[in-house]
N, C-alpha and C positions, 0 to 999 in steps of 0.2 A: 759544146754545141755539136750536133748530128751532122756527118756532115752528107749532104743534098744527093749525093750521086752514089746508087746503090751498089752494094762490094761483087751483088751479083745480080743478076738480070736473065729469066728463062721466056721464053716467049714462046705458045703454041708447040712445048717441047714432045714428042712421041718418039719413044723409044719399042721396038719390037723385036720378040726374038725369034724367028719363021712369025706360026698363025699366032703365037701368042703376046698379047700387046702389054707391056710394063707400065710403060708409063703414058696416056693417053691425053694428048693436049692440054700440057701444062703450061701454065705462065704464074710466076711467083717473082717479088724481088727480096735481096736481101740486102740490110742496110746495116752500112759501117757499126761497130764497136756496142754490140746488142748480141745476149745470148740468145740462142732460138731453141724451141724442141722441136725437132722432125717426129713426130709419135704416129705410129699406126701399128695395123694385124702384121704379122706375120707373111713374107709375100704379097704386103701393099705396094712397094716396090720404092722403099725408105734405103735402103742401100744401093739401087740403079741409081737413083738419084744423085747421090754422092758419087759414086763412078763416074757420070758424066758429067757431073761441075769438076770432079777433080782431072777429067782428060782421060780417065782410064777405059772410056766406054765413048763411042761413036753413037750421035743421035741419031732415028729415022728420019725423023724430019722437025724443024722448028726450030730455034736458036739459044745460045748459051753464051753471055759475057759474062764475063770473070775480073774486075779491076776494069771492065770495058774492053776484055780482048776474048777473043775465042781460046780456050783452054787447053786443046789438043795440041800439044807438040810445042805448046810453047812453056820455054823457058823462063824466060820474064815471069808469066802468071804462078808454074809452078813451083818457083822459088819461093812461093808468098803464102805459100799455102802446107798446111802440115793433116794429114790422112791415118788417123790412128783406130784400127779396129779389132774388134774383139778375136780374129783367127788369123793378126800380126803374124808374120814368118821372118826368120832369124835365121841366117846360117848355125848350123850344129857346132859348131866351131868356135862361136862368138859366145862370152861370157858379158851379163850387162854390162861390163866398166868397157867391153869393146863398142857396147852400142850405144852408151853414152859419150865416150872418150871421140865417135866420127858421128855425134850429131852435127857438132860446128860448120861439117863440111858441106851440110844441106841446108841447113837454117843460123842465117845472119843474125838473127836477135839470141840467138841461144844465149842462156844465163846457167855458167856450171854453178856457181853457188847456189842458186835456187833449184838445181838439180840433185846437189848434193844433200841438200836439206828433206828433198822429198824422199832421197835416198835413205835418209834415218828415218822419217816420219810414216813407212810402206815396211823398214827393216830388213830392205833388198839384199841378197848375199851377191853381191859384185862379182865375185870370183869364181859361182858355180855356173858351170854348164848352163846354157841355155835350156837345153834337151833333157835337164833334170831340175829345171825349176817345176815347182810347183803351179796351178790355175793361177791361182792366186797373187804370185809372184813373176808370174809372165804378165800378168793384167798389170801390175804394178808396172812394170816396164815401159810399156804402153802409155801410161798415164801419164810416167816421167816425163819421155818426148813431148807429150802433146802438151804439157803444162810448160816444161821449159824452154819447150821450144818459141815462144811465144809470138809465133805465126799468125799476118795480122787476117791471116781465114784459117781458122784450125776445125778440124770436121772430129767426135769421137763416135764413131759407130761401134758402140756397146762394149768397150775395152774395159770396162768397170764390173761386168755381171761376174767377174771372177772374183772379185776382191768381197770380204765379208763384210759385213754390218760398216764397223767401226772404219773399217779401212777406205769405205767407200764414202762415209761422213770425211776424213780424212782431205778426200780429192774434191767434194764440195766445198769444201771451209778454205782449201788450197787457190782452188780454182774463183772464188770469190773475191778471196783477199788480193790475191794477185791479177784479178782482173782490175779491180779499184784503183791498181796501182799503174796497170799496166793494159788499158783497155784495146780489144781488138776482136771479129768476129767470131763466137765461138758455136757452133750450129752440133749440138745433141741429139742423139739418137738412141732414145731409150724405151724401154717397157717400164721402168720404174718411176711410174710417171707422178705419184703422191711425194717421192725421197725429191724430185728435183724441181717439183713446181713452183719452188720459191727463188730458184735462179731465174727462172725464165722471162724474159722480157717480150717475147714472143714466139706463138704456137702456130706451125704448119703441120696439118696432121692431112695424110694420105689415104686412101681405099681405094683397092681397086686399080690403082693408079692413077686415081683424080686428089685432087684437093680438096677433101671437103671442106678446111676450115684456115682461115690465115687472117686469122687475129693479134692484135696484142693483148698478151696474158692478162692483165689488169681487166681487161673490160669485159675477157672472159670467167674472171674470179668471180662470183656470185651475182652472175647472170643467169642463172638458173636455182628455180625451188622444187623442192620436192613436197606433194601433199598426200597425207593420206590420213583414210578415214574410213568409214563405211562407203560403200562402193556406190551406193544411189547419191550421195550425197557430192563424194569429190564427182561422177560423172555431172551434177547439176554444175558443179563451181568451173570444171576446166571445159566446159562447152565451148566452142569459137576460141579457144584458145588457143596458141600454139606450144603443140602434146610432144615434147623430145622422145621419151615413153613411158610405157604404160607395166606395172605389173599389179598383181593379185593373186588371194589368194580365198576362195569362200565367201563371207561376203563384205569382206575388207579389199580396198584398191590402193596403190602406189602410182601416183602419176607425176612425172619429171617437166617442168615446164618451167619457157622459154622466158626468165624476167618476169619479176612482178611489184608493181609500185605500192605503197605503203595504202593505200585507197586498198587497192585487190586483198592486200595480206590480213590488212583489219574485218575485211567480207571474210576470208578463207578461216580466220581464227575465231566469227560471231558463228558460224555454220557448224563450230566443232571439229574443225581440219587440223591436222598438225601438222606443221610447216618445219622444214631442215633444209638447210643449204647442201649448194651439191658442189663438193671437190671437182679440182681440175680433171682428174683421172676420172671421175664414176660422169663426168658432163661428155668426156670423151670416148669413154666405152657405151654411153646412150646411144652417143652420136656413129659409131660403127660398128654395134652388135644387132644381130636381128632379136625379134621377140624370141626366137626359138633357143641364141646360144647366150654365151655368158665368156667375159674376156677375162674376168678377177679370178684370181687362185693365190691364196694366200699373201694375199695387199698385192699383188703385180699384177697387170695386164699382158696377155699373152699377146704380144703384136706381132 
């Protein structure tokens, strides 16, 4: 059972850095033992965010609980919490088996055996330099802690875009099994939004620094169709409807739209329309691309 009292709580949050504003009057909550995805562009301000849930960042104005405490400077909260990101810093000094060997010393649930395991399952060299790991194998690192560390708010801001293909199936399969087993909140942060939409239990996507969207993933899966046809034809069908968007090309149209009940889809296929569901990723670059750019480049969204 869920349990009632949200693991985090942002109320009316604005973050500014001089004239220019990050994050502008958010409120979002996040509830116990559910994975999320934080998805957005690029400078939506999906990492301010985590800065200030995790204390590393002073809001301008609006409020942040954390387990129901203000996050800054407390002890309590940040014990409970594990912050793993894609450009992790390591003293030059420390070889992984040092950065694994003083996790225990920051997180109480550590589990070396399941550290160890991921340790074969990544093919980590223990022993080498930090400073001469490879992308790959520094991501690996990262990924360790945040899994084994099994912190009951774990944040990973993009510690995975290092690890290839296989290795990054790897930290899903990891991350799932050991959630099932071992459930607690885990809030992602990713461009690879197609590889991960089948963890997600729900989606807060950013722009701009607003929220445009804070759904649960289900109700966002095939809540949108996509029709297309000759161009006179889909403008007659998606009239008064609501248009997520729109492309074309001559005199064939592509129009993205918002749900449609088995009544609509049987009109849209007697008309000669051809109807395709629309992925979590291609429903989310609708939702924050203009007509003029384009977020996909080779299956990822450039957030």
């Amino acid at each position: 059972m869920r349990n009632q009292e949200p693991v985090v709580r942002v109320d009316g949050l604005t973050k500014s850095f001089g004239n220019f504003t990050a994050i502008d009057d958010v409120s979002f909550a996040v509830e116990a033992n559910k994975i999320y995805g934080l998805l957005g562009r690029n400078g939506a301000g999906k990492t301010t965010i985590m800065q200030l849930l995790t204390g590393q960042q002073f809001a301008t104005s609006g409020s942040i609980h954390v387990f129901g405490q203000v996050p800054v400077e407390n002890a309590h909260v940040l014990q409970q919490m594990c912050f793993v990101k894609e450009t992790q810093k390591y003293p030059d000094s420390f070889q992984p088996r040092h950065v694994l060997s003083s996790a225990p010393w920051f997180f109480e649930n550590w589990d070396a055996d399941f550290a160890a395991r991921l340790v074969d399952d990544f093919r980590l060299p223990l022993g080498r330099p930090i400073k001469k790991l490879s992308r790959g194998q520094l991501s690996a690192v990262g990924v360790i802690v945040g899994l084994a560390s099994r912190a009951p708010l774990t944040f990973f801001d993009e510690p995975y875009l290092g690890l290839d293909a296989v290795a990054r199936q790897i930290f899903y399969d990891r991350l799932l099994e050991d959630y099932a087993d071992n459930p607690r909140t885990v809030i992602l942060s990713t461009h690879l939004i197609d590889e991960v939409s089948n963890l997600l239990e729900h989606v807060l996507v950013i722009d701009e620094g607003r929220i445009l969207m804070d759904q649960d993933a289900d109700d966002l899966r095939g809540s949108a169709t996509t029709v297309v046809g000759k161009a006179t034809d889909v403008d007659a069908f998606v009239a008064g409807r609501d248009v997520i968007s729109r492309d074309g090309i001559g005199g064939l149209a592509s129009v993205t739209l918002a749900g449609l009940n088995s009544s609509e889809r049987g009109e849209a296929l007697a008309a000669g329309l051809e109807l395709s569901p629309v992925s979590l990723q291609q429903l989310i670059v609708a939702k924050t691309t203009s007509t003029t750019g384009s977020l996909t480049t080779h299956g990822k969204v450039r957030a």
